[in-house]
N, C-alpha and C positions, 0 to 999 in steps of 0.2 A: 806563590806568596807564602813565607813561613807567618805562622801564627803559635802565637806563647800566651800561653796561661799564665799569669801571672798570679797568686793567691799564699794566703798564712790559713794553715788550718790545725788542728789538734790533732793526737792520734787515732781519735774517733772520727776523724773526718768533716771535725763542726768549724765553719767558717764565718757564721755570723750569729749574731743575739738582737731579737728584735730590730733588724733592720739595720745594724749598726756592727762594728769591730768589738769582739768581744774582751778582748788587749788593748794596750795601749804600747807599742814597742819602737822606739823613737829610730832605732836604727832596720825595722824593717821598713819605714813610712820614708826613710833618707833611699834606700836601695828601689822602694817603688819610683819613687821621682828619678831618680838616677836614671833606671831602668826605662822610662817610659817618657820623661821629658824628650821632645822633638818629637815624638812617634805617632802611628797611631794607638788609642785606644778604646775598647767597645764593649757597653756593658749593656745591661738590662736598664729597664726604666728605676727600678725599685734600687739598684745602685746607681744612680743619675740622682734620683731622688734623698736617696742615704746623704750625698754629697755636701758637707758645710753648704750652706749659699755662697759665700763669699770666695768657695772655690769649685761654683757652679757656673761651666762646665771647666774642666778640671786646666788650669791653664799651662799654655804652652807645647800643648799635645790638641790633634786632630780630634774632637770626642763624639763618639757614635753610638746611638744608639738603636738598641734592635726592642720592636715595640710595636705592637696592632695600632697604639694612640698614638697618633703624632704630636713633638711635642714642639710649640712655639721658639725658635729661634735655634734649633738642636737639628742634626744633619740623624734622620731616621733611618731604619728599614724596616720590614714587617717581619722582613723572618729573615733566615741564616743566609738561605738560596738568594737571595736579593741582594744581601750584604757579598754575598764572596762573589756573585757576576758583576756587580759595577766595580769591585776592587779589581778583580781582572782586566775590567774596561781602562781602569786607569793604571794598570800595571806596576800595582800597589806594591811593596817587595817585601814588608813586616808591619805585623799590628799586633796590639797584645787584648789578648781579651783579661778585663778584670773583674768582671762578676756581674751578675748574683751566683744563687747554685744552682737554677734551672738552665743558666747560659751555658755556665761549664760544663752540665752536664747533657745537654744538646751536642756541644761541638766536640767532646771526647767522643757519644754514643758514635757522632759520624766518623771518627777518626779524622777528624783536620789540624787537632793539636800537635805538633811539630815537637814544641821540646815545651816543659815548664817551668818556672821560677817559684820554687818552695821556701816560704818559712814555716819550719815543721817546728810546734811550740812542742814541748812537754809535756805528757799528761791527759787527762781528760776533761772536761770542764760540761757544768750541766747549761747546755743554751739550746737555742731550737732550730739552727739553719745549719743544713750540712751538703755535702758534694758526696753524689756516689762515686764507691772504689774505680783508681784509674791505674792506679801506682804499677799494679802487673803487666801493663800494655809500655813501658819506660823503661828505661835503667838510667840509674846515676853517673855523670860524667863530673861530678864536682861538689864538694861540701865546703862548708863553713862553719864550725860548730863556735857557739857560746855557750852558756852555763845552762840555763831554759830552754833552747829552741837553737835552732839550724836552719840556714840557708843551703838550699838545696839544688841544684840544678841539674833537670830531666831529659832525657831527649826517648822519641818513640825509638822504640825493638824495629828492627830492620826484618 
């Protein structure tokens, strides 16, 4: 199964603000749908929860979450090992993980991230949620630069 990170972070490495998208960047919000419509996708409770209601759970995409609580009408797992044996049970072929930063930073420590989808903003910004360093375990096979921020796209070092 390949699995993609998919995230927007700062050059500090900070990915959210109280719970929420510390930006508002209308064409990285059109490249997540893009990217992850029909797919699967698997996040933590606390991005399940971030999620508008009215695009709880996220539509049009398979949405998983990984989580001790089970949570009413949402497809769980307890932990990572559980999520990636029943994906191999169904012979899952691609899923994207899209957050929090304890998620992302679970499935990098195990090395299961495959490639990433970057928007790298500009700058630093003062907020309180961030992903530790992954960036040296990748190399770039693609950019897309705007004025603020870049799309990026990672794959692991062989």
């Amino acid at each position: 199964m390949q699995i993609i990170a998919i995230l927007a972070m700062d050059h500090s490495l900070l990915i959210g603000a109280k719970n929420s998208l510390p930006w508002h960047i209308p064409e990285d919000m059109k490249r997540f749908k893009d990217l992850t419509t029909s797919e699967i996708v698997v996040m933590g409770r606390n991005t399940y929860f971030s999620l508008p209601e009215k695009f709880r759970p996220l539509p049009n995409r398979r949405n998983i979450v990984i989580t001790r609580t089970k949570i009413e009408w949402v497809e769980c797992y307890s932990d990572i090992g559980s999520f990636i044996d029943s994906m191999k049970d169904q012979k899952v072929e691609k899923c994207f993980i899209i957050g929090w930063a304890s998620l992302y930073d679970q499935f990098f420590d195990l090395d299961l991230i495959d490639q990433v989808e970057l928007t790298l903003i500009d700058g630093k910004h003062e907020w309180d949620i961030f992903v530790s360093e992954f960036r040296s375990d990748f190399h770039e096979i693609a950019s897309i630069d705007f004025e603020q921020w870049k799309f990026v796209t990672l794959i692991r070092n062989s």
